[in-house]
C-alpha positions as CSV (number, residue, x, y, z in Angstrom):
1,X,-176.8,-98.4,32.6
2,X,-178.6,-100.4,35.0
3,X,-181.9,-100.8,33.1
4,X,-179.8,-102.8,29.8
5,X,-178.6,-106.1,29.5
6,X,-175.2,-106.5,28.9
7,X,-173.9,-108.3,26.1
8,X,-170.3,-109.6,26.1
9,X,-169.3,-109.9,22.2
10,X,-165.9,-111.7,21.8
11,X,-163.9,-112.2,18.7
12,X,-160.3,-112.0,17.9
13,X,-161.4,-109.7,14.8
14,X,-161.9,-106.2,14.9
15,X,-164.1,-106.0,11.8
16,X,-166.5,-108.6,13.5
17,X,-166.9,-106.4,16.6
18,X,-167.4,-103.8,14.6
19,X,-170.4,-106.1,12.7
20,X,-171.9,-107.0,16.1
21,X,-172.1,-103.8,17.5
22,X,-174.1,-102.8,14.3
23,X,-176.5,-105.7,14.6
24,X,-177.4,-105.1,18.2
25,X,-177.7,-101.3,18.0
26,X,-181.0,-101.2,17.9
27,X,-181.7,-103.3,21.2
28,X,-181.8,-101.9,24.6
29,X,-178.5,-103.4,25.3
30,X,-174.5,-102.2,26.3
31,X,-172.1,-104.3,24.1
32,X,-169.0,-104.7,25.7
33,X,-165.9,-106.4,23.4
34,X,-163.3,-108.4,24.0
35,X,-160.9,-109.8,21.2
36,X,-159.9,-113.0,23.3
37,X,-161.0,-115.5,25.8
38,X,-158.8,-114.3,28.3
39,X,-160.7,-110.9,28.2
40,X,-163.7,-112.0,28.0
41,X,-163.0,-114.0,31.6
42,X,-162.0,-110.2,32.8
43,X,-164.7,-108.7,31.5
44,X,-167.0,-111.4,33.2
45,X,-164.9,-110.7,36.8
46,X,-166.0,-106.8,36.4
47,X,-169.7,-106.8,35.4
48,X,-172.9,-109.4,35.2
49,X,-173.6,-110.2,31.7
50,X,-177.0,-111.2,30.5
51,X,-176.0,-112.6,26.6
52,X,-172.2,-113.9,25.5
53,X,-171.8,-113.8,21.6
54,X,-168.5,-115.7,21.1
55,X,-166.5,-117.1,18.2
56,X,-165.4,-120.4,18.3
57,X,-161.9,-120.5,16.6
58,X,-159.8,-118.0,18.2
59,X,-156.1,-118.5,18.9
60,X,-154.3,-119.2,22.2
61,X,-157.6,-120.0,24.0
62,X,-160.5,-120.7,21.7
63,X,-164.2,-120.5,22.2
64,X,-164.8,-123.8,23.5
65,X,-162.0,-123.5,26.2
66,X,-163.4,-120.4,27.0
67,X,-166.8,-121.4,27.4
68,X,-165.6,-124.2,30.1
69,X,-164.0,-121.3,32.3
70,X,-167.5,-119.9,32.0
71,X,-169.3,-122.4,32.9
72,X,-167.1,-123.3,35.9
73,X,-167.4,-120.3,37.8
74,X,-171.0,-119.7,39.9
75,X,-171.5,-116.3,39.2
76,X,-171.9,-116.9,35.7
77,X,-172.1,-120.6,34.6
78,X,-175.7,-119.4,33.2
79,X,-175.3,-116.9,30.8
80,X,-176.5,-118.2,27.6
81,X,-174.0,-118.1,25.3
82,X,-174.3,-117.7,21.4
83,X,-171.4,-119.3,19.6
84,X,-170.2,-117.6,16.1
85,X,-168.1,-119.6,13.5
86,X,-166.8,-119.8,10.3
87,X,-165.6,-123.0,9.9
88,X,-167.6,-125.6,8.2
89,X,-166.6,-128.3,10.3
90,X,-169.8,-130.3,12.0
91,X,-168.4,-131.9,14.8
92,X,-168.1,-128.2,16.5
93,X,-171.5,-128.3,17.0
94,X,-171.9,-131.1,19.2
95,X,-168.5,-130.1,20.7
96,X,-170.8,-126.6,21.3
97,X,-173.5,-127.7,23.2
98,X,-171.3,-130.0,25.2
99,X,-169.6,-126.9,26.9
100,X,-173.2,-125.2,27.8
101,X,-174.0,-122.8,24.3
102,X,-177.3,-122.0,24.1
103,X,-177.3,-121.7,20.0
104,X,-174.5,-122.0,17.1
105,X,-174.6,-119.6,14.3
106,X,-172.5,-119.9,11.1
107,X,-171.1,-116.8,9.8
108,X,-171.6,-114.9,7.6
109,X,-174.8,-115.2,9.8
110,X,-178.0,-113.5,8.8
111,X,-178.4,-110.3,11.0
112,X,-181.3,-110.4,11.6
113,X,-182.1,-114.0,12.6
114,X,-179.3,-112.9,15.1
115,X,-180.7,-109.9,16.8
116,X,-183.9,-112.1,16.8
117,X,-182.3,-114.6,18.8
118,X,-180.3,-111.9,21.2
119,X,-183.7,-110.3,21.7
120,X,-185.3,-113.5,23.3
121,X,-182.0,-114.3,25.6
122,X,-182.5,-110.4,26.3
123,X,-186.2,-110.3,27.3
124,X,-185.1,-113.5,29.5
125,X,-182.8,-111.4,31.1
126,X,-184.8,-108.7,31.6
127,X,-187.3,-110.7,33.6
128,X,-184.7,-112.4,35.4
129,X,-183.3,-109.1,37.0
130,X,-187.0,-108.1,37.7
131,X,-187.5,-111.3,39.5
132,X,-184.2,-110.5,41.7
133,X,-185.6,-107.0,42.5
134,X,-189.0,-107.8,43.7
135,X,-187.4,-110.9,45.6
136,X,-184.7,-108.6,47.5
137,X,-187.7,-106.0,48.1
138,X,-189.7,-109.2,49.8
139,X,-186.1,-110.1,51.9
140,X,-185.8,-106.6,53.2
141,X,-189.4,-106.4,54.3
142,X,-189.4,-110.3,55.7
143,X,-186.2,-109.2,58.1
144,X,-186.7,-105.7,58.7
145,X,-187.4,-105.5,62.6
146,X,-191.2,-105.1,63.1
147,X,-193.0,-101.6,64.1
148,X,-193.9,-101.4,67.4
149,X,-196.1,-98.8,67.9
150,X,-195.9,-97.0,71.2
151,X,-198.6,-97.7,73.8
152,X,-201.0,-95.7,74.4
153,X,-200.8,-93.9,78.0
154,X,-203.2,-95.4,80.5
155,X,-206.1,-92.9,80.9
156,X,-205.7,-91.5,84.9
157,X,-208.5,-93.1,87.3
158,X,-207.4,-90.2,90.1
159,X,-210.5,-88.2,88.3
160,X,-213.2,-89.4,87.6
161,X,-214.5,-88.2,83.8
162,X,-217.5,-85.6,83.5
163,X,-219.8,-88.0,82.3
164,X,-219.4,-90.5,85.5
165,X,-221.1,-89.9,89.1
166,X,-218.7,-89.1,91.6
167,X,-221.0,-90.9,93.7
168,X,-221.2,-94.0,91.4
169,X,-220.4,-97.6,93.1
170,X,-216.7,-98.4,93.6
171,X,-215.9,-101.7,91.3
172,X,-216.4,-105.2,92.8
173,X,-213.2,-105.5,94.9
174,X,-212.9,-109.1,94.3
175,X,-213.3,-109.1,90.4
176,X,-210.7,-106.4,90.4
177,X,-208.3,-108.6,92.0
178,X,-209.3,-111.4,89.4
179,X,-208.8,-108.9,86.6
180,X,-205.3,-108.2,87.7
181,X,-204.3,-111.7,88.5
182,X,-205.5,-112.9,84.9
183,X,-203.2,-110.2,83.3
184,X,-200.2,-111.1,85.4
185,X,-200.9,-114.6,84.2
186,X,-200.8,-113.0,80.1
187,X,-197.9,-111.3,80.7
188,X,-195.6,-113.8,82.1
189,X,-197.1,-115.5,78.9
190,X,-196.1,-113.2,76.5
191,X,-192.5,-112.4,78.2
192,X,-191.9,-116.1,77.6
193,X,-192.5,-115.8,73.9
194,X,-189.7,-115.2,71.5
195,X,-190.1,-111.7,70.0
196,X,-189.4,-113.1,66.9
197,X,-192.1,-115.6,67.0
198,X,-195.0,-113.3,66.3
199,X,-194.3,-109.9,65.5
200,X,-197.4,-108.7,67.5
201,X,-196.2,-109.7,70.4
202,X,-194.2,-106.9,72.1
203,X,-197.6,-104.8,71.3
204,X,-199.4,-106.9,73.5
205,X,-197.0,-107.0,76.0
206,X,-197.5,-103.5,76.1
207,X,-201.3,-103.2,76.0
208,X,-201.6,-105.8,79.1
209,X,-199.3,-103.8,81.5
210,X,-200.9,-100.4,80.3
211,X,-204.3,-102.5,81.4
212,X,-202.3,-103.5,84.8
213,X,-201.2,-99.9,85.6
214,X,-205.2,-98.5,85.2
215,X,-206.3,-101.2,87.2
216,X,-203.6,-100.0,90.1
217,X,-205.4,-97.1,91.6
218,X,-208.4,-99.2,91.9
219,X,-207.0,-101.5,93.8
220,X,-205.2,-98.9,96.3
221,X,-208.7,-97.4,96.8
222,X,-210.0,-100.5,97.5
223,X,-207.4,-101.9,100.0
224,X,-207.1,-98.1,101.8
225,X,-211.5,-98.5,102.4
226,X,-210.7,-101.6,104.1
227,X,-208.0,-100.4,106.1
């Protein structure tokens, strides 16, 4: 399901997996569960997670410690997490937002102000994947190797076309020879380039010997009159 946000729920109760589930299952979302910390760090090792909903007071390793695990790890040290609790005691709170949670909730928590708030970390996420898909799409096109196109064949000078004389006037023999020398000059250019400087630059390479290889027969004409 490619096209959802994931969203890790974690609680060590069954009956309040069972209540998240219900409160998100109208979102475009996959809810995966875990009743620990220690599965929720081996669901995070599996799959990228766009929302964590996670309850604070668990045994063996609680919210918080769970949270700094998160939040030491690259891949997912940004996934805002929710934290759920029932305990009335206020200094969790700042305890909360010390280890990286994005909002606190008390339970029993009002549904929907809670699917509100999963909607907007959602939508984030949403966005956020978009973002990663256009900006691969612009790396594959920035280093795929250009399209050369072929050149096209030099037109043969052994016959002259319909349309000229076959009387007409031989070309100046001495701007021929400058013609030629000035593309021998472009072309030692252009093999000195890196290919990779300008993509239009084996093209041109191309073009100027296709120009040197019409220019050939008029310049064996020429040097066989004045042999």
């Amino acid at each position: 399901m490619t096209d959802v946000t994931r969203v890790l729920a974690v609680d060590d109760r069954a009956d309040n997996l069972v209540a998240l589930r219900a409160v998100l299952d109208a979102l475009p979302v996959e809810v995966v569960c875990a009743d620990s910390g220690r599965a929720a760090l081996r669901a995070l090792l599996g799959a990228e997670f766009g929302l964590i909903l996670m309850d604070l007071v668990m045994p063996g390793m609680d919210g918080l410690e769970t949270a700094r695990h998160i939040r030491s790890r690259p891949r997912t040290r940004h996934v805002p997490i929710i934290f759920l609790t029932a305990c009335g005691d206020g200094g969790l709170a700042p305890a909360a937002y010390a280890v990286g949670a994005a909002d606190l909730l008390t339970k029993p928590f009002d549904p929907w102000l809670l699917r509100a708030k999963a909607s907007a970390f959602i939508e984030l996420d949403r966005h956020q994947r978009e973002l990663r898909r256009q900006a691969a799409l612009l790396r594959d096109a920035a280093t795929a190797p250009p399209r050369v196109p072929a050149p096209t064949p030099a037109p043969s000078l052994a016959a002259r076309p319909e349309s000229v004389p076959a009387d007409a006037p031989a070309p100046d023999a001495a701007r021929l020879r400058m013609v030629d020398a000035r593309l021998r000059e472009v072309e030692s250019l252009t093999d000195a380039l890196p290919e990779s400087l300008d993509p239009a630059v084996p093209p041109l390479c191309a073009q100027v010997r296709a120009l040197r290889q019409a220019l050939d027969p008029l310049l064996s004409e020429d040097v066989a009159r004045q042999g």
